[in-house]
C-alpha angles and dihedrals in degrees: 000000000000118000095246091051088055090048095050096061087041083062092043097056094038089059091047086056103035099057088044104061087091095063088045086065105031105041124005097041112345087223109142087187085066101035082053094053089053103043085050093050081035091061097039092059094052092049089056088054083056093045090055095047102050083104097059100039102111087057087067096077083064120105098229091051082043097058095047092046095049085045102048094049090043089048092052089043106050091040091065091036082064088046090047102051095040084051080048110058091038099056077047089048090042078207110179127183119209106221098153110113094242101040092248099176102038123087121245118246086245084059097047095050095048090051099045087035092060104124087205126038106257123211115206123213118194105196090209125121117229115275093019121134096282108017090119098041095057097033087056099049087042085052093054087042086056096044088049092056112359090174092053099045144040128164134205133182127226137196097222078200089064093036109051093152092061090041091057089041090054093032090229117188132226126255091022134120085232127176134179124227109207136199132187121333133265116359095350090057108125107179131167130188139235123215113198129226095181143286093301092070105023103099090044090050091047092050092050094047088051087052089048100049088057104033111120111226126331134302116214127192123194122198122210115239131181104074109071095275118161118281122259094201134062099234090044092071105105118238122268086024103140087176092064128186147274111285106125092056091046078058095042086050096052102043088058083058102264130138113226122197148163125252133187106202094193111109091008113133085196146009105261111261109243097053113128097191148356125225126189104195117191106323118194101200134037127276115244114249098251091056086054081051095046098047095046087056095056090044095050093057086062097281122163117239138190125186128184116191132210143218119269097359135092114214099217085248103108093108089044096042090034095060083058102046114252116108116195112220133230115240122028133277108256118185118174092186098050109043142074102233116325121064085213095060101065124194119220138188092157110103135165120245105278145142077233108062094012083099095050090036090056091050094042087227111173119231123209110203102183110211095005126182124221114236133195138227111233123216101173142039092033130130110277110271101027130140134196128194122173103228090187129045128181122229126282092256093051124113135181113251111208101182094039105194134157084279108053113198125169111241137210108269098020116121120274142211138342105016132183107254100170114026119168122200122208122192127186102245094174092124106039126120117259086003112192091192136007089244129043107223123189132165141194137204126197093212136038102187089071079077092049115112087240092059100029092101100071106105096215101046088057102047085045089056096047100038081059096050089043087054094045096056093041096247106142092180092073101047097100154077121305138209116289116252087247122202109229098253094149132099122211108235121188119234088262097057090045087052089057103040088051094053089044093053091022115046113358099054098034091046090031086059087042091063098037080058101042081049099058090032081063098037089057095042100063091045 
């Protein structure tokens, strides 16, 4: 290749760099160190340029020259003038596109409607020094919370090293991700703390602090015990136990700002008075009749009421669900289209129309409900005012099988197709003497073992769960759609790496490819 030839692409590219070191500064690394190092290789190519073409200076006062010359700068110029003003409006726009699989840098919508919803501004404090594990985590997420309701949030860090004082007032401990919801101002100042565990569950703390910030009064949730129901507590699990407890959602529950308890209903005259639901979770023998009786009349004063049945077992409930028009039963739901493996463990997208399931409908989430019972609807024979919705409906392939063994077949006079799993009732109680609330709710599931540990991870299911207590307790605010359960696939980068990544993607390929063109374009031009 002739010399000039050579010189030419060694122009070419000098310009390119040369014009771009600019956009190198102001908008890929800010680094003038860098900037400087391509605006000086930037000048020395072109000089080469210069050096191969002494010969051929005093063409250049030639139109024709002229004209090639004048081309060939306004070409390069107006081609980073277009990269510099694209790079531009979106660092105004501040425009991002999600493409991770699991959606790892968008909110929830759990997480957008607690933060729009927020009845007082909040100010967040991270007590995190710059640089430190996690900075970047949590400044990202506050950064998406601020951009979903900028007049409802701001956000500050703080290095609890340089701020002891605000690290005695929040009694903030060591060795701890810690931040500092805070409400109002003086006297009037409510505030709570998060302690984080990692990535995977920031965004899902930080929403159920928000809830519980703003939460009004407490929730609290008995469980029924006596019967053999699953254990809310990790050391009531019975030994040998493989199916386990509930735990998890006795954590779930009280991270969204309920209260979860235990409650023998045996000797009771009443169900206690704060309770803001009841929740009878798998029992395994019957209820005695006074504790029907007892439950019926909390529910009929306008109490909330969950109940979770189980295989095999009737929970002594049929007077007290019945009156309010649900029926469990007897057998369990198969289904050989819609499962993974087990006909017993049906899979279902199919849900009623329901504040309840409108969040996981939208979405088309599949719930898995293992040993499930068919309920029905009923339309006679129910308390005055009552209503009755299924919430969860099998597939259209699913029966009932009423005698379940290892070789599932459908049989003449089973019940057939698409069958109502999860139905909640709801009755005006307005009225009523000793009312507790204006509207009786009560809700049944087919199925207990979807609240076990084991089961508690799929997303769903639990969405599913928690969308029904937040209905349950009138709390619009938690009938959504939560935080994934996210994988950590992410690697935490300091400001410098990402500096560098982003001027190797950002500025030295795309400008790099710009030069190698605008060479040959040359090259080919003075053939």
């Amino acid at each position: 290749m002739k010399s000039a030839n050579i010189g030419k692409i060694l122009g070419a590219i000098g310009l390119v760099l040369l014009l771009s070191a600019p956009v190198t500064y102001f908008v890929t690394t800010g680094d003038a160190w860098i900037a400087g190092v391509k605006a000086a290789l930037g000048a020395v190519l072109v000089g080469a340029f210069f050096a191969t073409h002494v010969g051929q200076l005093s063409t250049l006062a030639t139109k024709r020259a002229s004209f090639y010359v004048t081309t060939s700068v306004l070409t390069a110029a107006v081609a980073l003038a277009g990269l510099v003003a694209v790079n531009y409006i979106a660092a105004k726009r501040n425009k991002t596109w999600d493409l991770t699989a699991h959606r790892l840098h968008s909110l929830a919508p759990q997480t957008v409607s607690a933060v729009q919803g927020l009845k007082q501004p909040v100010k967040v404090l991270a007590f995190l020094p710059p640089g430190a594990q996690g900075y970047e985590v949590l400044e990202g997420l506050f950064q998406r919370l601020r951009a979903a309701a900028p007049e409802k949030l701001d956000y500050a860090f703080k290095d609890p090293r340089k701020a002891p004082d605000l690290a005695a007032k929040y009694q903030l401990r060591e060795g701890q991700v810690q931040v500092v919801l805070l409400r109002g101002e003086g006297q009037s100042e409510s505030h709570t703390r998060v302690e984080f565990g990692g990535p995977r569950d920031a965004e899902q703390d930080l929403t159920n602090a928000l809830l519980k910030l703003d939460a009004t009064g407490e929730h609290r949730v008995y469980f029924v015990v006596g019967h053999g129901e699953w254990p809310i507590e990790d050391t009531a699990a019975l030994p040998g136990d493989a199916l386990g407890g509930l735990s998890k959602l006795r954590q779930s529950l009280a991270k969204e700002g309920y209260t979860p308890a235990t409650l023998s209903l045996a000797g009771k005259k009443e169900v206690p008075r704060d309770a803001a639901l009841v929740v009878v979770a798998g029992a395994k023998s019957r209820l005695a009749g006074a504790e029907e009786e007892l439950l019926r009349r909390y529910v009929d004063a306008g109490g909330r009421l969950l109940v979770f049945a189980e295989a095999n077992v009737e929970a002594g409930l049929d007077t007290l669900l019945g009156a309010y028009g649900v029926q469990v039963d007897p057998g369990l739901v198969a289904d050989f289209e819609y499962t993974n493996s087990n006909v017993y463990v049906p899979l279902t997208p199919f849900y009623g129309d329901h504040e309840v399931t409108r969040p996981l409908a939208r979405l088309q989430l599949i719930t898995e409900l293992p040993t499930v019972r068919a309920l029905t609807v009923l339309r006679e024979g129910t308390a005055e005012g009552v209503t009755a919705t299924p919430l969860v409906l099998t597939s259209p392939s699913a029966w009932v099988e009423s005698t379940p063994n290892e070789s599932p077949e459908a049989s003449e006079g089973e019940k057939m197709g698409s069958v109502p799993v999860v139905v909640a009732s709801t009755r005006s109680t307005a009225s009523a003497a000793d009312k507790r609330f204006d509207e009786a709710r009560v809700v049944v599931f087919g199925d207990s073992q979807l609240l076990l540990d084991e089961n508690w991870g799929h997303e769903p299911n639990r969405n599913l769960v928690m969308n029904t207590f937040g209905w349950a307790t009138s709390q619009a605010a938690k009938v959504t759609i939560r935080p994934r359960d996210r994988d950590i696939s992410t690697i935490d980068l300091d400001r410098a790496t990402l500096a560098r990544i982003r001027f190797v993607s950002a500025d030295l390929l795309p400008l790099g490819m710009l030069g190698v063109g605008l060479a040959i374009w040359l090259a080919r031009r003075s053939r």
